[in-house]
Each structure stands twice: as C-alpha cells, then as structure tokens.
N, C-alpha and C positions, 0 to 999 in steps of 0.2 A: 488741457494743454500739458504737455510732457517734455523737459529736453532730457537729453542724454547723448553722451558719448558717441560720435561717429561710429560704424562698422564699414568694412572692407564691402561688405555682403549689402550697404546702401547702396552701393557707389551707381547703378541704374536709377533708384530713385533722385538720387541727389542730382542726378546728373540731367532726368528734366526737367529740372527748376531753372539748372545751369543755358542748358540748350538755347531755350527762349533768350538770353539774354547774348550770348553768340548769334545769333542769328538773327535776332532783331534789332540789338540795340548796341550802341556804340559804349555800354557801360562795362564791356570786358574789349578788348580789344584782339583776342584770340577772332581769326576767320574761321575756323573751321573745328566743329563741334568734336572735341575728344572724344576716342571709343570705351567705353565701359572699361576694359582693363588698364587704360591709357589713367583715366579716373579712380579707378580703385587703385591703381598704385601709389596716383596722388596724397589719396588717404590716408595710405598705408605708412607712406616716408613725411608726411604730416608728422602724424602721432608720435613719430618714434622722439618727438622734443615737444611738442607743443599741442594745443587739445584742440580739438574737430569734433562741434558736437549739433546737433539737429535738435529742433523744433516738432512738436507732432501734435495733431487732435486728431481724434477715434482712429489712431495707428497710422496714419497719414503723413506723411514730412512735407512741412510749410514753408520751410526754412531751415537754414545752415548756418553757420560761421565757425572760422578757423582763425589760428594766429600763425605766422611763419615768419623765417629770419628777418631781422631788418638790414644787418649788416654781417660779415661771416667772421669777423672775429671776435677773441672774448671781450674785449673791451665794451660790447657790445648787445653781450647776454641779457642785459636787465632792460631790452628793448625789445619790439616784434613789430611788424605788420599786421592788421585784419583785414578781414574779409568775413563780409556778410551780402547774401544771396537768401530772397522772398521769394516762395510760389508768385506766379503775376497777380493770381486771386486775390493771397495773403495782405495785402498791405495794405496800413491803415486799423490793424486788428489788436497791436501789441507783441507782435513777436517779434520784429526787428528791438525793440527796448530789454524782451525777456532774453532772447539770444545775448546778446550783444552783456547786460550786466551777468549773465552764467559765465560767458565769458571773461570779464574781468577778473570775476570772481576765482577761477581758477590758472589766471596767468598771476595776481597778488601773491595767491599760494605759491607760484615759483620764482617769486623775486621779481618779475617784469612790474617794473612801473611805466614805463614812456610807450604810449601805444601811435602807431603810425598808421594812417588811411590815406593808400594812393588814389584818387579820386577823379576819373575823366569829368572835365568840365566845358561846358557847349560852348562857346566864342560868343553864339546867340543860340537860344532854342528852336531846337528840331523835335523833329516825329522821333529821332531816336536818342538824345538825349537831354534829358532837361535838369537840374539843379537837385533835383530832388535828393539825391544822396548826400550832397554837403548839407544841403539843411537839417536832413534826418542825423550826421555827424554834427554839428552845429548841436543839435537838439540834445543828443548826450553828450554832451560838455568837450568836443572838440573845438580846437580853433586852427585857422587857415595860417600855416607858415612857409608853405611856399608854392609854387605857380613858374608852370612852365608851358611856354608857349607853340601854340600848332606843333606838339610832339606826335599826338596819336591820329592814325588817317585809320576811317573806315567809311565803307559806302559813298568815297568818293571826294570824304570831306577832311578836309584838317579839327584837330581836338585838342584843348588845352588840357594838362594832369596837374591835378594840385593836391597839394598832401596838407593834411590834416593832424594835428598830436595832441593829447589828452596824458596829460599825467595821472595817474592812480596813487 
C-alpha cells in the first residue's frame, strides 16, 4: 500500500472510483458523471492550496481524498472540507483510515486544524444510501454538529446533509 500525491494525469483513474458513486449512489449528489478533463481540472485547482492525494496496491488507486475551502475568506484559512472516495471493492481494508490520517497529516503541516465533512444522510436506508460514511467519520474522531433537512434529492428521493468536525 502506497499513498502519494494526486496527479493531473490520475484524473481517469480517479474518476472511476468516482463514477460508481454518481450513478449509483445518493453519496455525491452530482447527476451526471464529469468528463476526464472536467476532473483533471478538478485536481489541478485542488492542489494549487490544498493536498489531493490517492491510495494504491500493486500500482492500482483504491482510494482518494482531498481537502478544499471551507469558507472563502481568510478568517477562515485554518479550516477545510474533506472528501474521501473508496474503490466499491476497497472497503473494509484500511485505506479509508490510512487516506484520511496522510491527510491530516499534511493539512497540520499548513496550519489547518478544524476539518469539515459534508455528509448525505438517508431520513431511513436505501439501496443508495446508508450511514455508513458518518460512522466511518464517527470512527476517526469526528462528531455530528449540524443536520439539514430533505436538502439533497436524487433518484427521486429527498436527503438529509450533515456535517461533521474533527479538530486536529
């Protein structure tokens, strides 16, 4: 297992880990799967403040996770958002924990302490979304401070978002 640094030149790998979760599941709320350049740009304007880095066994990406603004003024710098994105196969293996603390690890080094996780939350479980990501945030030392109601609709359905914060 290997993490390192996103590249521009992933952004097809990365992006079908992403896919699956656009399309099946109510855990990104995007309908429509971004194209390859649309995602490497992503990346690209990522990096240029904050670290996008992947997960790999035998050369393979498993996994992703980024940080991005939480809020756009400087009052504000020593916050972020994440995001972390598992192969479907991936989970269950450790890499959401090894992502996620590299992560840390190099938003400390730039002063960010308060991490933020916007988190779709089912009202009750479905086939496309189930709790599973608050728990895995639960599980690295996040806690639930706020919750908003039937904000995100996809496949038909209304979605609760709740955001999650972890001081470092």
């Amino acid at each position: 297992m290997m993490i390192r640094s996103a590249a521009a030149e992933d952004a097809r790998n990365i992006l079908e880990i992403y896919a699956f979760y656009v399309k099946n599941t109510a855990i990104s709320f995007e309908y429509e799967v971004p194209s390859v350049e649309e995602f490497r740009d992503r990346i690209i304007n990522t990096t240029k403040k904050y670290p996008y880095i992947v997960i790999e066994e035998d050369g393979v990406i498993k996994g992703y996770a980024y940080a991005g603004v939480f809020k756009g003024r400087a009052a504000y710098d020593h916050c972020c958002e994440v995001t972390i994105y598992l192969d479907r196969g991936s989970k269950g293996k450790g890499y959401g924990r090894a992502l996620y603390e590299a992560l840390e690890e190099k938003l400390r080094k730039r002063g960010i302490i308060n991490l933020y996780a916007c988190i779709a939350d089912p009202i009750s479980e479905d086939e496309y979304l189930t709790r599973n990501s608050e728990q895995f945030h639960k599980h690295m030392g996040y806690t639930k401070v706020g919750e908003f109601h039937k904000c995100g609709y996809k496949f038909g359905r209304l979605y609760n978002m709740i955001w999650m914060e972890k001081i470092i």
